[in-house]
C-alpha positions as CSV (number, residue, x, y, z in Angstrom):
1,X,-9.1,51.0,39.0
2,X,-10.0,50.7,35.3
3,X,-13.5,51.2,35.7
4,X,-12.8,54.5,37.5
5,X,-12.3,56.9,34.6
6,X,-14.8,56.8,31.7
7,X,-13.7,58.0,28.1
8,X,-15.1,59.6,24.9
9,X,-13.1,60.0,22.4
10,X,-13.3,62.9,19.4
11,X,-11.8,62.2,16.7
12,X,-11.4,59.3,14.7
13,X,-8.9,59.2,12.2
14,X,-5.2,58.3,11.7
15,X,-4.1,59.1,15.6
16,X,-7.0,58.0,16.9
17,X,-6.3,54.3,16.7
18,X,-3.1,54.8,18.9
19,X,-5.4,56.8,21.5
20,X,-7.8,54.2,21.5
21,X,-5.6,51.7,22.2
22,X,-3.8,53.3,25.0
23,X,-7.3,54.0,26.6
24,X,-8.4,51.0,26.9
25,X,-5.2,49.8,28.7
26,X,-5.8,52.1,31.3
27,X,-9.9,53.4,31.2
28,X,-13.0,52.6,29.8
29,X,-13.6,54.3,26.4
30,X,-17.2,54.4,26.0
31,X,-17.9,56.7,23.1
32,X,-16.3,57.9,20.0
33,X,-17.8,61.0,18.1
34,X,-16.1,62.1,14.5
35,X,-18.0,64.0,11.6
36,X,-16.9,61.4,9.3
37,X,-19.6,59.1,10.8
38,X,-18.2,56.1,8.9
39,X,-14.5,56.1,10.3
40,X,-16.0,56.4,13.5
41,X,-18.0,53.6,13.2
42,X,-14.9,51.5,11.7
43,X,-12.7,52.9,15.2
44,X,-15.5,52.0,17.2
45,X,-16.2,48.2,15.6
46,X,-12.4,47.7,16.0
47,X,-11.6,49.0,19.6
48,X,-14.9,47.1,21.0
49,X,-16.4,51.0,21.5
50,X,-20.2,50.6,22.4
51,X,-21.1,54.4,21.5
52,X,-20.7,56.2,18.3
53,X,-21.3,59.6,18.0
54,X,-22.7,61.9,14.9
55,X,-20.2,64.6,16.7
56,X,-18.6,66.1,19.4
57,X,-21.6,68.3,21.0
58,X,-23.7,64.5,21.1
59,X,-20.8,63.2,22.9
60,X,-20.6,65.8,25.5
61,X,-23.8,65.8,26.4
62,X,-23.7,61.9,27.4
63,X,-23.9,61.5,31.3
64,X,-21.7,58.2,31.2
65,X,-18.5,60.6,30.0
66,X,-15.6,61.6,32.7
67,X,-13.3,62.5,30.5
68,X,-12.5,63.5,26.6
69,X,-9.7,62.2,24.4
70,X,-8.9,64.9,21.5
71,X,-7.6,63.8,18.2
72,X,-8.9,65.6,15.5
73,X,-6.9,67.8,13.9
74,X,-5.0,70.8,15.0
75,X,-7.6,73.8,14.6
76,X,-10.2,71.9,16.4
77,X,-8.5,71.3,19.6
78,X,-9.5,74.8,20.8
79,X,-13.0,74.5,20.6
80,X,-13.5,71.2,21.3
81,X,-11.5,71.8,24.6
82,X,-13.0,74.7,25.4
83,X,-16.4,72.6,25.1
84,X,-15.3,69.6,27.1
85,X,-14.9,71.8,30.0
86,X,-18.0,73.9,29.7
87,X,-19.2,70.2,30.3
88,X,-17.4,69.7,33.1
89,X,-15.0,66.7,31.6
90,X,-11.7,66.4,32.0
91,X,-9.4,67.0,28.9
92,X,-6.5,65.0,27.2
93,X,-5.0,66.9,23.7
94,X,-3.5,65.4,21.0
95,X,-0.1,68.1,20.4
96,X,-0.1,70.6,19.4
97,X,-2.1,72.2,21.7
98,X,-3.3,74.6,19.7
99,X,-3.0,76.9,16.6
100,X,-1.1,79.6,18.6
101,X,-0.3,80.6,22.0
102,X,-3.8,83.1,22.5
103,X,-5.9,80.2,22.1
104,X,-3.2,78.2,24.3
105,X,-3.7,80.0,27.3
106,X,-7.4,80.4,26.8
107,X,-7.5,76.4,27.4
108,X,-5.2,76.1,30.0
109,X,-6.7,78.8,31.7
110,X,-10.0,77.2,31.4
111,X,-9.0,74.5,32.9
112,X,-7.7,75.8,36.4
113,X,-11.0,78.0,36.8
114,X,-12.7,74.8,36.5
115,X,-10.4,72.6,38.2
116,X,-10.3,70.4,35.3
117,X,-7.5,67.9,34.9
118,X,-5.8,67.9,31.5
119,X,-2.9,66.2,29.0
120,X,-0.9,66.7,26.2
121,X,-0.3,64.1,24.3
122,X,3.4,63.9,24.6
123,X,5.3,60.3,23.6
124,X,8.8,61.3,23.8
125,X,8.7,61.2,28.0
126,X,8.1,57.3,27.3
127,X,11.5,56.5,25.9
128,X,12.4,54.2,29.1
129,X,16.2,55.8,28.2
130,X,15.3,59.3,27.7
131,X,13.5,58.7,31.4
132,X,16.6,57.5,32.7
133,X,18.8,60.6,31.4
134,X,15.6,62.9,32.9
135,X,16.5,61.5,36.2
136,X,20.5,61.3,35.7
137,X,20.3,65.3,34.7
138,X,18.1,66.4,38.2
139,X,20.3,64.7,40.1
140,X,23.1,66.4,38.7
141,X,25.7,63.9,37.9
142,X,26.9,65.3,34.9
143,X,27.3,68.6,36.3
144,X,26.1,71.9,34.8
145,X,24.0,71.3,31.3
146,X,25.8,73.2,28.6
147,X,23.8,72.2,25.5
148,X,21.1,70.6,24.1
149,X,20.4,68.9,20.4
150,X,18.2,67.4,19.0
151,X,16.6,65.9,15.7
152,X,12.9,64.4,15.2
153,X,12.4,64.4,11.3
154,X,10.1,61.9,9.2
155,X,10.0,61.4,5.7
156,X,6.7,60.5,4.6
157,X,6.5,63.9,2.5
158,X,9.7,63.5,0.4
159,X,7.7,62.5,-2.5
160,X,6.4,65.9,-3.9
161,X,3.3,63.8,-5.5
162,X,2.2,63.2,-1.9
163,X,-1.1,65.0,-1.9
164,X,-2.0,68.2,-0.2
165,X,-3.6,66.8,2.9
166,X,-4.9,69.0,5.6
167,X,-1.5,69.1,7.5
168,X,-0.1,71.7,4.6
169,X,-2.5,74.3,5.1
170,X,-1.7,77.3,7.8
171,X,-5.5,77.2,8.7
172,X,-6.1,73.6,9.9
173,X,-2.8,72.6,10.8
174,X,-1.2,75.9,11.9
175,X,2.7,75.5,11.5
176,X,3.9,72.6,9.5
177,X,6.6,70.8,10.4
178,X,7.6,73.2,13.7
179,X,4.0,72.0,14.9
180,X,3.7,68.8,14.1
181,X,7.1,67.6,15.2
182,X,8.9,70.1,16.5
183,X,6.9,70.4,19.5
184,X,7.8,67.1,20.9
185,X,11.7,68.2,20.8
186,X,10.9,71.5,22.1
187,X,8.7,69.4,25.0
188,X,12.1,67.3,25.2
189,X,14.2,70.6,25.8
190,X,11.9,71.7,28.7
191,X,11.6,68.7,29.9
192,X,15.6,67.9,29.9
193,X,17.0,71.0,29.9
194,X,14.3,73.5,31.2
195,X,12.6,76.3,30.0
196,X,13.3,78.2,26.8
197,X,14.1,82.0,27.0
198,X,14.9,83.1,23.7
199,X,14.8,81.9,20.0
200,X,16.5,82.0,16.8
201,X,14.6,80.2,14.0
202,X,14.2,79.4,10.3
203,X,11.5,77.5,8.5
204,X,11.6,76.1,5.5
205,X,9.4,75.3,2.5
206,X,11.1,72.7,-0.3
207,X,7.9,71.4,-1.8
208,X,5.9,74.5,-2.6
209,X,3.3,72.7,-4.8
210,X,1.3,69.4,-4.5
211,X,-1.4,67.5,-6.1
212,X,-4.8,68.5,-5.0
213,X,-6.4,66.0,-2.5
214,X,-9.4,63.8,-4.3
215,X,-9.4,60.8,-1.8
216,X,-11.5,60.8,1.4
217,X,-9.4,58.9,3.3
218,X,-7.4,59.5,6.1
219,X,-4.2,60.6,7.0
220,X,-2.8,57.3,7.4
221,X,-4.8,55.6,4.7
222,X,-3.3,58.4,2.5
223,X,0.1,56.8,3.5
224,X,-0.8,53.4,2.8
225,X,-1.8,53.4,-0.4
226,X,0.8,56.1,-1.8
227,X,3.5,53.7,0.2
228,X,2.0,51.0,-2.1
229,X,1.9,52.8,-5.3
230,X,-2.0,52.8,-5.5
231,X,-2.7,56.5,-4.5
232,X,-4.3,58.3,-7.9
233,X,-2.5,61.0,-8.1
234,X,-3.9,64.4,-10.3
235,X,-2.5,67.1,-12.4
236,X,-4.0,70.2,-10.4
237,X,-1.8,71.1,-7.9
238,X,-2.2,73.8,-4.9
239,X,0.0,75.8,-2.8
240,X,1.9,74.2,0.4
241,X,1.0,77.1,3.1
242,X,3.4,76.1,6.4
243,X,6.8,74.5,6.8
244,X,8.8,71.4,5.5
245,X,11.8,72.2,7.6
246,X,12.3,74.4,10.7
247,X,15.8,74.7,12.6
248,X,15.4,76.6,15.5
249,X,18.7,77.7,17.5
250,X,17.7,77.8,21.9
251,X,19.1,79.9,24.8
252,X,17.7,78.3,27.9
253,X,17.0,80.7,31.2
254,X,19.8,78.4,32.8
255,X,22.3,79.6,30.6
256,X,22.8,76.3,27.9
257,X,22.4,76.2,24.2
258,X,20.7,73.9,22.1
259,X,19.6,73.1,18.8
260,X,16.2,71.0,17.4
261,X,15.8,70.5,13.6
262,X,12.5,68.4,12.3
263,X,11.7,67.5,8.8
264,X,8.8,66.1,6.8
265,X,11.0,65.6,4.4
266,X,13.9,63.6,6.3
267,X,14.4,60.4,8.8
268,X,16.2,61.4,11.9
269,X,15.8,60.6,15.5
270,X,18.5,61.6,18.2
271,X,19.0,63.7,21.0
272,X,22.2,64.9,22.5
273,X,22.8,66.5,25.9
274,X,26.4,68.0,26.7
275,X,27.3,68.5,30.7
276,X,30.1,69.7,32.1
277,X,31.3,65.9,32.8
278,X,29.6,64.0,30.8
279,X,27.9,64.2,27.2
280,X,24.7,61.8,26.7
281,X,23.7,60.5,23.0
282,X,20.3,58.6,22.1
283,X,18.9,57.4,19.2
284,X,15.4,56.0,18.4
285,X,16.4,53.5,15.9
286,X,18.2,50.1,16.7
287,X,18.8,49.0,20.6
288,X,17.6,52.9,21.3
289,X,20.1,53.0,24.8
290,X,21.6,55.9,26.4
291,X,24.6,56.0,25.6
292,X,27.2,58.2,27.3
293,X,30.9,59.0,27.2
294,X,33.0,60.9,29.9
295,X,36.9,60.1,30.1
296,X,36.7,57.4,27.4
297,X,37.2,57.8,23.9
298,X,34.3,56.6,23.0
299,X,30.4,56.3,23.8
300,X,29.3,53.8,26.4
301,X,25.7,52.3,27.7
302,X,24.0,53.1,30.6
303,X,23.0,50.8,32.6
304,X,19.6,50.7,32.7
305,X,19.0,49.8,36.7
306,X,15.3,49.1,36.3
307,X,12.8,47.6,33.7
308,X,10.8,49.5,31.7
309,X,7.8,50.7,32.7
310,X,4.0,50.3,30.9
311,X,3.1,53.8,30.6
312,X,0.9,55.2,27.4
313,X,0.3,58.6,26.5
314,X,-2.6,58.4,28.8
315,X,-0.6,57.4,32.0
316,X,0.2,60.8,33.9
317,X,-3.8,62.3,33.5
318,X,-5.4,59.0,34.3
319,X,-2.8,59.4,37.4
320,X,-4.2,63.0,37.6
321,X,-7.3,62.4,37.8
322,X,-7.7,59.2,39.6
323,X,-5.2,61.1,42.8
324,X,-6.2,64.8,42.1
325,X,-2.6,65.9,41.0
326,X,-1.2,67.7,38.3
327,X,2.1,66.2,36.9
328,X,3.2,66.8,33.6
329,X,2.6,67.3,30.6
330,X,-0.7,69.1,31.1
331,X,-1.8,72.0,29.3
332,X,0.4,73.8,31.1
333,X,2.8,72.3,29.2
334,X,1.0,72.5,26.0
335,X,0.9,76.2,26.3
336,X,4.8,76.3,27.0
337,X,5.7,74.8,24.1
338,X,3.2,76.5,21.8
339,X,4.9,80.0,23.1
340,X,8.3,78.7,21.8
341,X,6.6,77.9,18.8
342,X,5.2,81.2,18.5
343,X,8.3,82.8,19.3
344,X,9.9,80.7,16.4
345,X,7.4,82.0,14.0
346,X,8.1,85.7,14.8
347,X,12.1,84.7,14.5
348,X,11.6,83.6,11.2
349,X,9.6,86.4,10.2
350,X,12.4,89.3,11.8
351,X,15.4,87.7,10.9
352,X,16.3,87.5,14.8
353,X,16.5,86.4,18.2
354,X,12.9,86.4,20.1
355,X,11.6,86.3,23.5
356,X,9.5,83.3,24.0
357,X,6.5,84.9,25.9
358,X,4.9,84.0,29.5
């Protein structure tokens, strides 16, 4: 079954070591492509890839391809997608999706005129406990969902000597923060809770200036060596151009509330669901159980009644392909929660509540 689904992957810098390695659990990755031939070559030598690729158009045009992998970043997943089905591959995304909700729904609707099967990269839906409380709330044992919160906030940008990396500036990474970690809360919400109607939203920037980048290396390498103190660091400094911090207040079509706050700047992991019978609490540090708490005073475990599961990233559109279904997250759900972004955008710009479009 391994053999069935053939990968190339685009892309190949910080990210792309965490697709690789969930692709070869479950496919055969036979290609990498990247314009930064060297790092490909590096991904490649340590993944066991047998192709390398000068970029994505040589990739594409291989015979041997079933499917692409996208992690580049954010600007290009539009038209590498876009391409990728014009070659009649399958598509996985790293998230977001895309810059904005046009190009969005250019993709996704790309993909059903071609009958393509696509995915979003979307990690949060692995948690085997936040599985477990997906299933508990469809089955209705809590009763009614009244509100939904949530926190997903790194912070590997606290330091304002961090440099200005590519994920600061509006054209190549879009949204800060909102995008790059708010979408997998606002996936959470959907995914929990259900769809989004309307939202409330502010976005923050603390850090408005930062040292110009002069290192070549990668996002993660970046990390490394300013983690370690060996990161050269230089006077000139240039503008910040998308969020630190974005709080976002929700009004779902079901008629709950919620709340998701992410931060560049911050370490927080936790979601919270209140029912009518129940409340449900979960954190991603220590034991990372579902907790809950009904009659009693305080919050208990839930059992968990099976053991967890091996799914990657990858799981759901190898599934896809390999049965010729279309379970989530695809870029159906890509384009969901890039229209809540959106919507966030234009709340923070008008001061007010906003329609999150369709």
């Amino acid at each position: 079954m391994k053999d069935i689904v053939r990968i190339g992957m685009i892309g190949a810098g910080h990210i792309a070591h965490a697709h690789a390695e969930a692709w070869q659990k479950e496919a055969t990755l036979t290609a990498v492509a990247s314009r930064r031939i060297e790092s490909a070559r590096s991904l490649a030598e340590r993944h066991g890839i047998p192709h390398v690729c000068r970029d994505a158009n040589e990739l594409l045009n291989r015979d041997d391809i079933d499917a692409v992998g996208i992690a580049t970043t954010h600007r290009l997943h539009h038209p590498i997608a876009l391409a990728a089905l014009a070659a009649g591959k399958s598509v996985f995304c790293e998230k977001p999706l895309a810059l904005d909700g046009s190009q969005a729904r250019e993709m996704w609707a790309d993909a059903r005129r071609r009958a393509a099967k696509t995915g979003v990269q979307s990690g949060i839906r692995l948690f085997p406990a936040l599985r477990l409380l997906s299933r508990l709330l469809r089955e209705g044992r809590a009763g009614k969902i009244h509100a939904f919160d949530a926190h997903w906030s790194f912070d590997w940008a606290r330091d304002p000597r961090f440099p200005l990396t590519w994920r600061f500036k509006r054209a190549e990474a879009g949204t800060g923060t909102l995008g790059d970690l708010g979408v997998y809360m606002i996936d959470a919400a959907r995914w929990l809770v259900g769809e989004i109607g309307q939202v409330n939203a502010e976005l923050a920037v603390y850090i408005p200036r930062r040292p110009l980048l002069t290192s070549g290396e990668h996002f993660g390498e970046l990390r490394r060596l300013h983690r370690e103190g060996e990161l050269d660091i230089p006077l000139e400094t240039g503008w910040v151009e998308n969020d630190d911090v974005c709080q976002l207040l929700l009004r779902f079509e079901n008629g709950a509330r919620g709340s998701i706050r992410a931060s560049r700047l911050h370490q927080e992991h936790s979601i919270r669901v209140d029912c009518e019978r129940s409340s449900y609490r979960w954190h991603m540090t220590g034991d990372r159980r579902l907790m809950e708490r009904s009659t009693e005073a305080e919050y208990t475990p839930v059992e968990m009644p099976e053991p967890p599961c091996d799914d990657t990233i990858v799981t759901n559109f190898l599934h896809n392909i390999r049965r010729d279904e279309d379970e989530p997250p695809t870029f159906r759900d890509g384009l969901a929660a890039q229209l809540v972004i959106d919507a966030a955008v234009r709340s923070h710009e008008t001061g007010s509540w906003v329609d999150v479009g369709c």
